[in-house]
C-alpha positions as CSV (number, residue, x, y, z in Angstrom):
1,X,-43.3,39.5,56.0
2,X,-40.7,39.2,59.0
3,X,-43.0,41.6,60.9
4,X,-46.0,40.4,60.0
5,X,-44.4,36.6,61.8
6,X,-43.7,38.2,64.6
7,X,-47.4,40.6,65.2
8,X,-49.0,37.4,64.8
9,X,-47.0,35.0,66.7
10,X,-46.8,37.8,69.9
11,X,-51.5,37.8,69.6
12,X,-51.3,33.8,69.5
13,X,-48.9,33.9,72.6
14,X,-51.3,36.1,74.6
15,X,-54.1,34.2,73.6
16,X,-52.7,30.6,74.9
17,X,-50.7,32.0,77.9
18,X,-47.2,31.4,78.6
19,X,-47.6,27.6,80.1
20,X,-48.6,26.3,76.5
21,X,-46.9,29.0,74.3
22,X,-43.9,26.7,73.4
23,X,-47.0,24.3,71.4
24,X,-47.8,27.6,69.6
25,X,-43.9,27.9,68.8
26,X,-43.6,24.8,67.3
27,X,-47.0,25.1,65.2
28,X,-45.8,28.5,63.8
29,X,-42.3,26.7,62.8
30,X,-43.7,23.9,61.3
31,X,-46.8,24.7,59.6
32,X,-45.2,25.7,56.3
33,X,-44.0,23.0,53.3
34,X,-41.6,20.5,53.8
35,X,-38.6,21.6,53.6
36,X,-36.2,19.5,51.5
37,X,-32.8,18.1,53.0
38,X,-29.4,17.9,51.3
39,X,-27.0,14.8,51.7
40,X,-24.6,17.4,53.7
41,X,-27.2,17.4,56.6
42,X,-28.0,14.3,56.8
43,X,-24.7,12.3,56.5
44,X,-20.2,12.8,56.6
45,X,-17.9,11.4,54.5
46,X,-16.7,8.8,57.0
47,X,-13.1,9.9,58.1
48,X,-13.3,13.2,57.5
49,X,-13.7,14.2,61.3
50,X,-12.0,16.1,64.1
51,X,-9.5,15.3,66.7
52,X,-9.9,16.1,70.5
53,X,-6.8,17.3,72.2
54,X,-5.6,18.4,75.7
55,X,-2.6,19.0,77.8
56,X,-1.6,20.1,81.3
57,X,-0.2,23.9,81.9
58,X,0.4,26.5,84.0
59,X,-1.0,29.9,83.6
60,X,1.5,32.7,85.4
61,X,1.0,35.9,86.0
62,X,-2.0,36.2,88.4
63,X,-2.5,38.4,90.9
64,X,-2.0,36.8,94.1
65,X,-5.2,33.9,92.6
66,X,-3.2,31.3,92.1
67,X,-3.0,27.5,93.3
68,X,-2.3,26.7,96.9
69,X,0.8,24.7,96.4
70,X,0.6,22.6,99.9
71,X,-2.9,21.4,98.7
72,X,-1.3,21.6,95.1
73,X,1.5,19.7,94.5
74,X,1.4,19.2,90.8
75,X,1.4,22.9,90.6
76,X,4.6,23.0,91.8
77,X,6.0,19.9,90.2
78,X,4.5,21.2,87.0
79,X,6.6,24.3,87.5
80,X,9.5,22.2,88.5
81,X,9.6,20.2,85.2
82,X,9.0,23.5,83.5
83,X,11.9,25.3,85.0
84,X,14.7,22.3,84.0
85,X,13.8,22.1,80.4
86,X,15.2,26.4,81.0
87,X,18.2,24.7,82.8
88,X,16.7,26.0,86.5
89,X,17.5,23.0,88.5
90,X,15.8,23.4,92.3
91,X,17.0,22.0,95.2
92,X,14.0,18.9,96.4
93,X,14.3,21.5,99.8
94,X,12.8,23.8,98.1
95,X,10.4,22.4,95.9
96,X,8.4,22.0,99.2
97,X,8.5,25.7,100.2
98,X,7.2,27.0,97.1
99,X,4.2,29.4,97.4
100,X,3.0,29.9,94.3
101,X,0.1,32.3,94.5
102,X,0.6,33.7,91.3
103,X,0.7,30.3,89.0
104,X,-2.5,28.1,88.9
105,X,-2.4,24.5,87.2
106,X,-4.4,23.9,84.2
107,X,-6.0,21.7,81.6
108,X,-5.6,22.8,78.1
109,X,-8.7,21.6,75.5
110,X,-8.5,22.1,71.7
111,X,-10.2,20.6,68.6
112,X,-8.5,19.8,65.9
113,X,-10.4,20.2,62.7
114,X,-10.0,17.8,59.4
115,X,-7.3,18.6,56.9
116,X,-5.3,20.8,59.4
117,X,-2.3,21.6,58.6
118,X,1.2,22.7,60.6
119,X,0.9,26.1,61.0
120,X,-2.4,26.6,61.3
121,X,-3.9,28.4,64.6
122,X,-6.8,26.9,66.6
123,X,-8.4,27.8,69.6
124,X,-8.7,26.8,72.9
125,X,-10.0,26.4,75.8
126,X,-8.1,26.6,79.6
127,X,-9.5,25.4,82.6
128,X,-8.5,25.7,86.1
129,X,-7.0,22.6,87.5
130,X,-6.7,23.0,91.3
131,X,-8.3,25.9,93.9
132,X,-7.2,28.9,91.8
133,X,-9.8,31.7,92.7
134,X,-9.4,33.4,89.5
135,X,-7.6,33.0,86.1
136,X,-8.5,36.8,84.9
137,X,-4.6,38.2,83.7
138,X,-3.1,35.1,83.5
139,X,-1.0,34.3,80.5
140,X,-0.5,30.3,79.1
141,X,2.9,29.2,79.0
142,X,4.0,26.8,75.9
143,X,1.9,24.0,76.7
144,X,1.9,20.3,74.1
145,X,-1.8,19.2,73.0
146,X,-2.0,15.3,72.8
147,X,-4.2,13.6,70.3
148,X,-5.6,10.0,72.1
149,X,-2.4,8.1,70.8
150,X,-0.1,10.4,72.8
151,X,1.4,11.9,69.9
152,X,1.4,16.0,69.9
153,X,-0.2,17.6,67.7
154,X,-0.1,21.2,68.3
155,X,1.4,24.0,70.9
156,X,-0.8,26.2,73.2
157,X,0.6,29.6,74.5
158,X,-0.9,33.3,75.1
159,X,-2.8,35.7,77.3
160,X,-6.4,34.1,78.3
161,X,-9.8,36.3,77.8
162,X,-12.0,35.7,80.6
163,X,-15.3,36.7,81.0
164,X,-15.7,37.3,84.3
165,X,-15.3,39.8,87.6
166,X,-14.9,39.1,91.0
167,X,-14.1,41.3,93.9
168,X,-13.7,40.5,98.0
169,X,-13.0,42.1,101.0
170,X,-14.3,42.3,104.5
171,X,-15.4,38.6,103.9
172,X,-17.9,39.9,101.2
173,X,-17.2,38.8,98.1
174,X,-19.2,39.5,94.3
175,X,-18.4,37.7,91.5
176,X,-19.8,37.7,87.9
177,X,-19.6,35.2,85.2
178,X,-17.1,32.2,85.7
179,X,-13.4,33.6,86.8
180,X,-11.7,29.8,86.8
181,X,-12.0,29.2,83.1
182,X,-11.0,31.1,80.4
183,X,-10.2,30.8,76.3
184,X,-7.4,31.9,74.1
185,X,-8.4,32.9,70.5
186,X,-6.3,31.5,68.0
187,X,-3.9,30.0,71.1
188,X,-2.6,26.9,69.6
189,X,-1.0,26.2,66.4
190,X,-1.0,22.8,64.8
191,X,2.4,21.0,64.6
192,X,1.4,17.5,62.5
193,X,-1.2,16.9,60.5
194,X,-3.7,14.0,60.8
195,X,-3.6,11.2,57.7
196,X,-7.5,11.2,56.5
197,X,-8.1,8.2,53.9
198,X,-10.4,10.5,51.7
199,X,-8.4,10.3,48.7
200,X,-7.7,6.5,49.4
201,X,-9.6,3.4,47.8
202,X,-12.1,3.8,44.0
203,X,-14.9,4.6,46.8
204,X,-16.1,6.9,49.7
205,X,-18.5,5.7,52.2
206,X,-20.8,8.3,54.0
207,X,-22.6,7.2,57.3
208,X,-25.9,9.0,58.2
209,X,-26.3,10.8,61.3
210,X,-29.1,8.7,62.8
211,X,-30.0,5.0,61.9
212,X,-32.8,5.0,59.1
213,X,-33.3,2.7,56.5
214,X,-35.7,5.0,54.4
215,X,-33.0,7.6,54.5
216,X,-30.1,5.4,53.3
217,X,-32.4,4.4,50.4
218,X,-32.9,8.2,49.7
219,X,-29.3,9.1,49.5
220,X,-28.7,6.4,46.9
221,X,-31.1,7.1,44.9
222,X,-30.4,11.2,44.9
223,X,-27.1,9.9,43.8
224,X,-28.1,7.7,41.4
225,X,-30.5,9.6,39.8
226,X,-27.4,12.1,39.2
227,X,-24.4,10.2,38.4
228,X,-26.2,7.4,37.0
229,X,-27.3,4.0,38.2
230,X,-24.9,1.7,40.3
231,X,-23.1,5.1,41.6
232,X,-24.2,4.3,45.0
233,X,-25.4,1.7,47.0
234,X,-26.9,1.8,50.7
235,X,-25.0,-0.9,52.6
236,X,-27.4,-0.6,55.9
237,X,-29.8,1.4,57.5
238,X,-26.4,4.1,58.3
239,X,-24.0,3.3,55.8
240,X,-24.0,4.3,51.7
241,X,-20.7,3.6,49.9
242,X,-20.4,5.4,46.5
243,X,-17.8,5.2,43.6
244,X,-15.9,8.3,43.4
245,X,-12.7,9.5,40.9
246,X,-9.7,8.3,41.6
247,X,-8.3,12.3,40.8
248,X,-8.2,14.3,43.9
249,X,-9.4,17.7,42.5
250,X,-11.9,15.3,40.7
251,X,-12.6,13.7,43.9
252,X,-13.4,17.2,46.0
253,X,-15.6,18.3,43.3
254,X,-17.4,15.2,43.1
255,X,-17.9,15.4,46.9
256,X,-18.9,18.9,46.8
257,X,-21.6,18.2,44.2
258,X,-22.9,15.3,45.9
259,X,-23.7,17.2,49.4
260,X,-25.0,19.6,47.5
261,X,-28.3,16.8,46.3
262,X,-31.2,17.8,47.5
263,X,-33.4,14.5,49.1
264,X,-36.8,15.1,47.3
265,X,-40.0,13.9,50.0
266,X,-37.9,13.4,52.7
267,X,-40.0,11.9,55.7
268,X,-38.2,11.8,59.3
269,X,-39.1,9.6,62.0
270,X,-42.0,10.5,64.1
271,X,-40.5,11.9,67.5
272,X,-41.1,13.4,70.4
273,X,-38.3,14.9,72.6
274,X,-39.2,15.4,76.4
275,X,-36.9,17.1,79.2
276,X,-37.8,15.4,82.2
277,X,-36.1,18.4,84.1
278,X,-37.4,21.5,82.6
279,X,-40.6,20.7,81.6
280,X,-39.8,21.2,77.9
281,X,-41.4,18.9,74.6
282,X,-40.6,19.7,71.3
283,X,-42.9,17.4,68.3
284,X,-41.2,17.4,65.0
285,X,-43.7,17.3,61.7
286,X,-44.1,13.8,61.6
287,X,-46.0,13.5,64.6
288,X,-49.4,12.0,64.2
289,X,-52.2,11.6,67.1
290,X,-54.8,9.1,66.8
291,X,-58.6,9.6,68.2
292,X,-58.6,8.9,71.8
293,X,-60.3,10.4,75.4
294,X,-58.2,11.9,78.2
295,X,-58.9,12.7,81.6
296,X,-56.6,14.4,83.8
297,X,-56.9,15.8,87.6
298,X,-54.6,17.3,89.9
299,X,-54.2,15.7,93.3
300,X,-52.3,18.3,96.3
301,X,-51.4,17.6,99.6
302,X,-51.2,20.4,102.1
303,X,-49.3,20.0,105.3
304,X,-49.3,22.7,107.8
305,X,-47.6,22.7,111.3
306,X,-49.3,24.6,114.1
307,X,-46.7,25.2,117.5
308,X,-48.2,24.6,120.7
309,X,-47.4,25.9,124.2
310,X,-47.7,23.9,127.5
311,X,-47.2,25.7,130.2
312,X,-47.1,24.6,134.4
313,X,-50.4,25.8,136.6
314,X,-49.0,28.9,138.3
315,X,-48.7,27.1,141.9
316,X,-47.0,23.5,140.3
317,X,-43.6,23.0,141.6
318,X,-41.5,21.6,139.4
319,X,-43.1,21.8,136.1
320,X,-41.4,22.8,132.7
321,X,-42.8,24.6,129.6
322,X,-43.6,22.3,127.0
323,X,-43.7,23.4,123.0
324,X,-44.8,20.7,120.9
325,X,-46.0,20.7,117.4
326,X,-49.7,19.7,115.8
327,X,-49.5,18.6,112.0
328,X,-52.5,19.3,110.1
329,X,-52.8,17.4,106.6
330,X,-55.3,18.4,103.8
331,X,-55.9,16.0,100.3
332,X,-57.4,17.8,97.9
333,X,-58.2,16.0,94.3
334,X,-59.5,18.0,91.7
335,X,-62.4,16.0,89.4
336,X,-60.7,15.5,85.8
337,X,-63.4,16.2,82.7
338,X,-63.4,14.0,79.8
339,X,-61.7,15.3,76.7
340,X,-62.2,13.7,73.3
341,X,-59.4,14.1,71.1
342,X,-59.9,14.2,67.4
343,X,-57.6,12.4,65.0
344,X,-54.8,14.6,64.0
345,X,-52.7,14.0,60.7
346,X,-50.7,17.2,61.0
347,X,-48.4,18.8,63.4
348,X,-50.5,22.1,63.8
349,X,-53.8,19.8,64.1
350,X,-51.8,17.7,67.3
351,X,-50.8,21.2,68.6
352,X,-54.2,22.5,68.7
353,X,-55.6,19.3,70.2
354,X,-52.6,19.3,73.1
355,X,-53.4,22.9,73.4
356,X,-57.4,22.3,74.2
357,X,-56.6,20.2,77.0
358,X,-55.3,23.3,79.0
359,X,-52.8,21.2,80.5
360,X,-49.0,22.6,81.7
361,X,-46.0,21.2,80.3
362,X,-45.9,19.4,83.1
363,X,-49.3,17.6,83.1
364,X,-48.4,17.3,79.3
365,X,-45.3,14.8,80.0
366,X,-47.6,12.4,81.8
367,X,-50.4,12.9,79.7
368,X,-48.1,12.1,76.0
369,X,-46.5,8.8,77.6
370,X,-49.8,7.4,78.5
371,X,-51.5,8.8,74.8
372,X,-48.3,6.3,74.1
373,X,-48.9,3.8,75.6
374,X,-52.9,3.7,74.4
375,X,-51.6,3.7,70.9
376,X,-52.9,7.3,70.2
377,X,-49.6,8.8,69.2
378,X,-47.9,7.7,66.3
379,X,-44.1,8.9,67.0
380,X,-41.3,7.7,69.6
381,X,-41.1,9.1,73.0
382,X,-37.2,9.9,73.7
383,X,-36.4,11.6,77.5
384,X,-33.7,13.1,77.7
């Protein structure tokens, strides 16, 4: 069947061309049955969320790629502060004669994930803070990961993995990949855990992903219809609070049962997703087009510049070569044809109308805000 996709998809591709192909793409995605959601992808138990953390360190051990201290000081005051928690104590002198080619100041990211506890390894991410070249061989010293409160949360240490190569000399210089940032599987490992008020209260609340009234009525009634009436109730168009057991093992199960509800008929809103800087549009199922006419030229300008050469009569005393420059500007507007556009209730119906137009993805992004703004096209226009 998997091949079958494929043969078919690769003949509809060639047909079509590649400017279009992507309104093929989404017509072979979305032309089977609606699929129905589960709660668990279209909201979260509120609370139960990650933390962001980060910290400042110093990777050592480079090869001669490290920070220029003069332009650097916080490299060297980072080492400073490093070296008297060891009991090194520097001279101020010599603080400012530090060349530290083979230390590079960094910024430490991590995410910690919900229910973590001490003990537990994480990994994270190291980015170069100053004009290191290259972190490639550098190892992390002990570095403390801060939650937004200031409180740590978790210790970073160990070799970085970067995926990257770089090589100069002569003034030639190759490079591969990105050599200034770099990531250190399981490099952290969680020091406090993060209070989460699952288990707190006779109720959880669960807040959608995106604001929808029809969806927040949906999710009630999938868990109504389960764990009887009253269970749950949609407080706005975002927000459903439902009773839950007071027992935690209860309480886990009861959670895992509920994101496991399927949402029967589900209908998402209508939109339409356009990337002002690539060109792309993706249409999602719900996307309707109304009956309408379109006309669409393209207007070019061609501008070409022609030198020309002055020169003095052979016998002229005096005179000086002259180059000067004539500008020759062409407007060309192609006449743009009429289309009728038949009604079209389904995705692979709007896909084949778009597709008749013979339009680019670019022409398409003008033409779909003005179908828009005629009241053709039943769905929202987001660009992003």
């Amino acid at each position: 069947m998997q091949a079958l996709f494929h043969t078919i998809f690769r003949q509809r591709i060639r047909q079509i061309g590649p400017a279009i192909s992507w309104l093929m793409l989404a017509s072979l995605l979305f032309a089977g049955p609606a699929h129905a959601s589960r709660i668990k992808e279209v909201a979260a138990v509120e609370g139960v969320r990650s933390n962001q953390l980060t910290g400042f360190g110093l990777v050592v051990g480079l090869d001669g790629t490290g920070d220029q201290t003069t332009q650097m000081p916080y490299t060297a005051q980072g080492l400073t502060n490093y070296l008297q928690q060891l009991g090194i104590t520097l001279p101020a002198a010599a603080v400012g004669q530090l060349q530290l080619k083979n230390v590079a100041a960094v910024l430490v990211t991590a995410q910690l994930p919900a229910f973590a506890r001490p003990g537990q390894a994480l990994d994270v991410n190291v980015s170069s803070l100053g004009n290191s070249k290259s972190l490639k061989g550098g190892m992390l010293i002990t570095t403390p990961l801060k939650g937004a409160d200031g409180e740590i949360y978790a210790l970073a240490q160990g070799n970085l993995v970067v995926a990257g190569a770089g090589a100069s000399a002569g003034g030639s210089k190759v490079q591969v990949n990105h050599l200034s940032a770099g990531r250190i599987p399981g490099g952290a490992q969680v020091e406090r855990t993060v209070p989460t008020p699952l288990l707190e209260g006779i109720s959880i609340t669960l807040g959608l992903e995106a604001s929808d009234f029809q969806t927040a009525r949906r999710v009630a009634q999938a868990i109504n219809r389960r764990f009887g009436e009253g269970a749950a109730r949609a407080l706005d168009g975002r927000t459903v609070r439902v009773n839950a057991p007071m027992d935690s093992d209860a309480r886990v199960s009861f959670i895992a049962e509920l994101e496991e509800l399927p949402l029967q008929d589900s209908i998402r809103a209508a939109k339409v997703v356009i990337n002002s800087r690539t060109g792309s549009i993706v249409l999602n199922q719900s996307v309707t087009l109304g009956a309408c006419a379109i006309a669409h030229g393209n207007l070019s300008i061609s501008i070409s510049t022609t030198p020309i050469i002055s020169q003095p009569n052979a016998l002229s005393t005096g005179g000086q070569t002259v180059v000067a420059e004539k500008s020759n500007i062409q407007i060309r507007q192609e006449p743009g044809i009429l289309i009728q556009v038949p009604a079209a209730p389904l995705l692979s119906d709007v896909v084949r109308a778009l597709n008749a137009l013979g339009a680019t993805p670019q022409d398409l992004l003008a033409i779909l805000q003005a179908i828009k703004a005629a009241g053709a096209l039943n769905a929202e226009l987001e660009v992003i």
